[in-house]
N, C-alpha and C positions, 0 to 999 in steps of 0.2 A: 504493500500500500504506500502512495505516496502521501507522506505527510503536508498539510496546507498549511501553510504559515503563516503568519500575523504583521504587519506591517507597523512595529512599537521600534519604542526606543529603551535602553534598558534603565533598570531600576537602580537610585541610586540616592542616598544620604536616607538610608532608612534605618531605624531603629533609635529615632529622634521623636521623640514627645512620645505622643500615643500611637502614631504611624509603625506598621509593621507589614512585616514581606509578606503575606496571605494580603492584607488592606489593598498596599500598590499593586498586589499584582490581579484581586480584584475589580481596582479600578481600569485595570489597564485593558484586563478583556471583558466587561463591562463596554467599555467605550467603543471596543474594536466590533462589540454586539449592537451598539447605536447608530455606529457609522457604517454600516454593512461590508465592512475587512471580514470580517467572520460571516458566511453566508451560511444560509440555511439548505440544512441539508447535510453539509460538508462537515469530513470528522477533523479532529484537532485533538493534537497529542501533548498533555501535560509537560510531557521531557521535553518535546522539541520546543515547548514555549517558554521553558526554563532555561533551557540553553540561550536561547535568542536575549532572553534577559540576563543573564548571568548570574542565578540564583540555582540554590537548590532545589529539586523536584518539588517535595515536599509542601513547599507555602505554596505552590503554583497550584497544584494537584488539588489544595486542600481550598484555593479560593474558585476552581471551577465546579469542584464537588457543591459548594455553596451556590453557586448560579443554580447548577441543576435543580439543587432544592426550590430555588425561589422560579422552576419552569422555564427558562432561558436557555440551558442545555441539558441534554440528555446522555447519561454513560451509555457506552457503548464497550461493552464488556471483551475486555484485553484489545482494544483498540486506542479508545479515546473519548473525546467527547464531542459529541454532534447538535449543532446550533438548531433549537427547536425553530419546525417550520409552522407558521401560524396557516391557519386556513383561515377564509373566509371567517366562518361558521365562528370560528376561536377569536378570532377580533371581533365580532357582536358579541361575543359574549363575556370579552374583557368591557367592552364598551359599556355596557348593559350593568356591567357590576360598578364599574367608575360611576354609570351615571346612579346607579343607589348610593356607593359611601361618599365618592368623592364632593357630588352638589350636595348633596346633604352635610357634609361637614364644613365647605366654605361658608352653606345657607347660616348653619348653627355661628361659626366665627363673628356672620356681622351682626345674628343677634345679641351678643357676649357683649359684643364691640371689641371696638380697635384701639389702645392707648395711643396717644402720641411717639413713642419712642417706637413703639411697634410697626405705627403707618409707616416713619422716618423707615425705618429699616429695610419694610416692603416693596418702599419706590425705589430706593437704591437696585434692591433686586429687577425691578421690573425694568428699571433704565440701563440697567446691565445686560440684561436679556434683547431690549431693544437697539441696542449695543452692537450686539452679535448677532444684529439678524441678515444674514450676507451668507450665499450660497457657500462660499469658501471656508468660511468661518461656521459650518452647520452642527458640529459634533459642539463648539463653543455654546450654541443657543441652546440647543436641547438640553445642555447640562444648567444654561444660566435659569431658562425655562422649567426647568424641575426643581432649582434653588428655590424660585418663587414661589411655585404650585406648593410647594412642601412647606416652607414656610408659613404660610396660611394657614395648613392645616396643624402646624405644630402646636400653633396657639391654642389647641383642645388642652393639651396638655395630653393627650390619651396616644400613648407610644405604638400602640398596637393597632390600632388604627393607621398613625401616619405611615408603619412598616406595610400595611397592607394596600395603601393608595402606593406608596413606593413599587412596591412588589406592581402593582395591575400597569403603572403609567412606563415602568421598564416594557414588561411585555407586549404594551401594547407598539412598544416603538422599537422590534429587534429589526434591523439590517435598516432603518430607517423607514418602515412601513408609512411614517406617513406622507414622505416624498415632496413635504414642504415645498422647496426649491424648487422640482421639475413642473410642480402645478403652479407656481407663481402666488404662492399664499401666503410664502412665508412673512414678508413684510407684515400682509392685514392676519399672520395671528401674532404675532410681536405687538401688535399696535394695539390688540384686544386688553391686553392686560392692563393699562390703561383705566379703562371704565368698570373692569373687574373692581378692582384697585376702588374704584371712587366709592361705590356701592359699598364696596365693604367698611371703606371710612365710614361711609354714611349712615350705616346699619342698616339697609334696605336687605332683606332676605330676598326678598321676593324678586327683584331685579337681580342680586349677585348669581342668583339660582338658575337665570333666564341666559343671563351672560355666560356661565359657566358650561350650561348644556350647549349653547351654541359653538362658544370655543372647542369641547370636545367632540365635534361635527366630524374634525378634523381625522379623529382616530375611525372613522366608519369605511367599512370595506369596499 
């Protein structure tokens, strides 16, 4: 079998703070699942992506075994690991579950309301995201773009919740299914956050609610 390899760079000043070799290496094929480097279908071998980084198997191994968990890839027994392929059918029905937790938990946020330090915080995010909204720059938005979304919902306070909108907004976006750029959207969803944002200043439910199903249009098959 030919091994598929990954288009990263390798890992490097880790074991500083709380960062650790499973975390970066993690993030690293995480990303390469956002940015569709890692295509579906195709197997990928823990060694050959530790080599490429220059780590030991071990933290590689153990941060793809954790994708698999969270539905992202699938073992593939004395091979590797193969980038789950979404169907149709399986993006409705991430869709479908975002639109139950995830509008309902931004709905709850503006009824709670929004403190001032916490709006400050928001735009920052939101104008970072609109930042990065550049076909070149795409893996840049979808991460600045999930900074934002998450953040919203952190303010529940409720971790297992925010893990489980984390977990559905990964999946719904592996090899970049929602194709921003080639459809020419990307700018007007960049730009949505925006009025997201005001609404939820405002503690309008019912409009962030309206805003939010609309914006997640985006993830439909």
């Amino acid at each position: 079998m030919q091994e598929q390899r990954i288009a990263v760079a390798g890992i490097s000043e880790l074991g500083e703070g709380r960062v650790t070799l499973k975390d970066e290496a993690t993030s690293i094929v995480r990303h390469a699942l956002m940015s569709g480097d890692m295509q579906p279908g195709k197997i990928y071998s823990a060694n050959a992506l530790a080599t490429q980084l220059g780590v030991s198997n071990s933290p590689v191994r153990e941060a793809m075994m954790a994708l698999s968990e969270k539905g992202l890839l699938e073992v593939v027994r004395n091979r590797g690991f193969r980038v789950v392929e979404m169907t149709p059918k399986d993006q409705k029905e991430v869709y479908d579950l975002r639109l139950l937790i995830e509008v309902t938990a931004v709905g709850r946020v503006a009824e709670q309301g929004v403190s001032p330090a916490e709006a400050a915080r928001l735009t920052e995010l939101a104008e970072a995201a609109l930042a990065s909204a550049k076909p070149e720059s795409m893996v840049d938005y979808l991460e600045h773009d999930q900074q934002f979304h998450l953040a919203i919902v952190e303010l529940l306070g409720n971790t297992r919740m925010t893990k489980i909108i984390e977990n559905l907004r990964d999946q719904s976006r592996i090899s970049g299914s929602y194709h921003l750029a080639e459809r020419g959207l990307l700018a007007t969803s960049a730009a949505e956050h925006g009025p997201i944002l005001a609404a939820l200043i405002a503690g309008d439910r019912k409009l962030v609610e309206s805003l939010m199903v609309e914006h997640l249009s985006y993830a439909l098959p």
